[in-house]
Structure formats: C-alpha cells, structure tokens
C-alpha positions as CSV (number, residue, x, y, z in Angstrom):
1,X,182.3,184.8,167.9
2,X,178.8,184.3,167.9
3,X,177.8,182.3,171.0
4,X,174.4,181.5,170.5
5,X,172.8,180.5,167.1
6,X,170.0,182.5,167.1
7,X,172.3,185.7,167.6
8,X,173.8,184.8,163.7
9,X,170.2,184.8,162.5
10,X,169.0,188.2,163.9
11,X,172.2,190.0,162.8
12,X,171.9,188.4,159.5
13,X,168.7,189.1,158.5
14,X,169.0,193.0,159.9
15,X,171.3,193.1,156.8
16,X,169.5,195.7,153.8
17,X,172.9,195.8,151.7
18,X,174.7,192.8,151.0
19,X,177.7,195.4,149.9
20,X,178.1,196.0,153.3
21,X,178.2,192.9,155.1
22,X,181.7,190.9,155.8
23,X,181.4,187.7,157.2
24,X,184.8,185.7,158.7
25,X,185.4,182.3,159.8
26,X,181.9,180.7,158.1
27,X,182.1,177.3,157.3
28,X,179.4,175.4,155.5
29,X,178.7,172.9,158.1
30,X,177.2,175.6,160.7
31,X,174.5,176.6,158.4
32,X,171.5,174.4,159.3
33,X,167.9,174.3,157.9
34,X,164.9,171.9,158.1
35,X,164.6,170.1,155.4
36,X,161.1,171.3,154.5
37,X,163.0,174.7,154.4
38,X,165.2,173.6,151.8
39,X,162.8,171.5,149.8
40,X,160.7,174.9,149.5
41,X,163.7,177.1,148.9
42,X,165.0,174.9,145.8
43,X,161.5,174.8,144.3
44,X,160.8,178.7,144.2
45,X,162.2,180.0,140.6
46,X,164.5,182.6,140.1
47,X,163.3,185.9,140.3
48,X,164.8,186.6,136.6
49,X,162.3,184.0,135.5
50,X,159.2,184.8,137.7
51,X,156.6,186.2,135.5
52,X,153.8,188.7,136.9
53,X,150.1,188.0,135.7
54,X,148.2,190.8,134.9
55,X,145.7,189.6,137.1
56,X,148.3,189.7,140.6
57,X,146.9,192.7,142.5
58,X,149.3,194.9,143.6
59,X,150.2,195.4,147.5
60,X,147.3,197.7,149.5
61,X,150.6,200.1,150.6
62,X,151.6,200.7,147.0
63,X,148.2,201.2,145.2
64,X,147.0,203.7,148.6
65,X,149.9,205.7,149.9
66,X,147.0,207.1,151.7
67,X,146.6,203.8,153.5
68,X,150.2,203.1,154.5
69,X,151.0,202.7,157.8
70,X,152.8,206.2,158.8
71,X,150.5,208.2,156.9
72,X,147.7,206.1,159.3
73,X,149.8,206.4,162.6
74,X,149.9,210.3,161.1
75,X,146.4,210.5,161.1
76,X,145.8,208.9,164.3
77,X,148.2,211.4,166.1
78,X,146.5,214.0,164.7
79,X,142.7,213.4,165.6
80,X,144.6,212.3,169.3
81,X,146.1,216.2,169.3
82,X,142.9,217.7,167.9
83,X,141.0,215.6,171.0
84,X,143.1,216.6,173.6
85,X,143.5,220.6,172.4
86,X,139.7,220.2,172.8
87,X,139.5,218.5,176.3
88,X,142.4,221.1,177.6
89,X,140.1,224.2,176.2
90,X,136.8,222.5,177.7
91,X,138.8,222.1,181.0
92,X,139.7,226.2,180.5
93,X,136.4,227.3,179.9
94,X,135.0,225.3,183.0
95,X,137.6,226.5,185.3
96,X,137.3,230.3,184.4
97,X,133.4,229.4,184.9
98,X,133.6,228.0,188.1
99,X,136.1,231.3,188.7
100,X,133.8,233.4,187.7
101,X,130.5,231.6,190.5
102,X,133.5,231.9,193.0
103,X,134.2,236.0,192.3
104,X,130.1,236.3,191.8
105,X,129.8,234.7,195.7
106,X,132.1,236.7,197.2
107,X,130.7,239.8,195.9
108,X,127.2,238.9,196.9
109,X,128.3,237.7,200.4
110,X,130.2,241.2,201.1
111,X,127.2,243.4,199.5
112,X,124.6,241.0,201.8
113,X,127.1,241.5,205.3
C-alpha cells in the first residue's frame, strides 16, 4: 500500500487523534530507526513521571497571546492595509491635483486665444 517509506512517515505523523487512525497489514519488521533514535527514545521518562521545576519558563506563545504568531501575522496585515489605504488616497489626491493644473490650463489657454 504504501510505496515509498517516507510516504508512511508523513501520513503518520499528520495524525492529531490516535482514535482516528486504523492501520492494516503492519508488521514489526518494517518499522526502522537509527539506533541513536532508539537509545534516546528509551531514556526519556514517562510523561506520568516527568516532574516540572518551578524554575522551567513557560513557552513565549503561552505567557504572550499577544506575541503568537496569528495575532503577529494579524498585525502585520493590518499596518500592510493601513499602508496601502494611505498610498491609494495619496495617489487620489495627486491625480485630482494634476486634474485640477490640467482644467486650470485649459481655461487659461481659451481666455489667452
């Protein structure tokens, strides 16, 4: 079913609920992993028995919601629309200006002829 390898990993790890995932024909002996892999995999604890230290810091997107990265890209867009809003009324105030030295010349070239 799954023709190349790396195919497995990218479905796999797209998984958020294990609920929802069915897997079929999986033997043991297509799972691979390098060693070092492993070695660090067996030595990380449980998370039932990892213990958070009062002194651990807690991730910049949870202590700021201000800083997250949607409420940023939020931002961004919004000074990007407030810039160009300004540009395109700039650009309408020239162009009625340069209407207006147009309708200015032709009245003083037909009261001059």
């Amino acid at each position: 079913m799954w023709p190349c390898e790396h195919l497995l990993y990218v479905a796999m790890s797209r998984v958020r609920n294990p609920e929802q995932l069915s897997i079929s024909h999986f033997h043991r002996d297509l799972v691979r992993a390098a060693s070092d892999c492993v070695l660090f995999d067996d030595c990380l604890p449980a998370v039932t028995e990892v213990k958070v230290k009062p002194y651990f810091i807690a991730a910049t997107w949870k202590r700021s919601p201000q800083r997250r990265k949607k409420v940023l890209k939020r931002a961004q867009l919004d000074r990007l629309a407030k810039r160009l809003a300004e540009k395109k009324r700039i650009q309408k105030e020239e162009a009625e200006e340069r209407e207006k030295k147009r309708i200015t010349a032709i009245q003083t070239s037909l009261q001059n002829s």
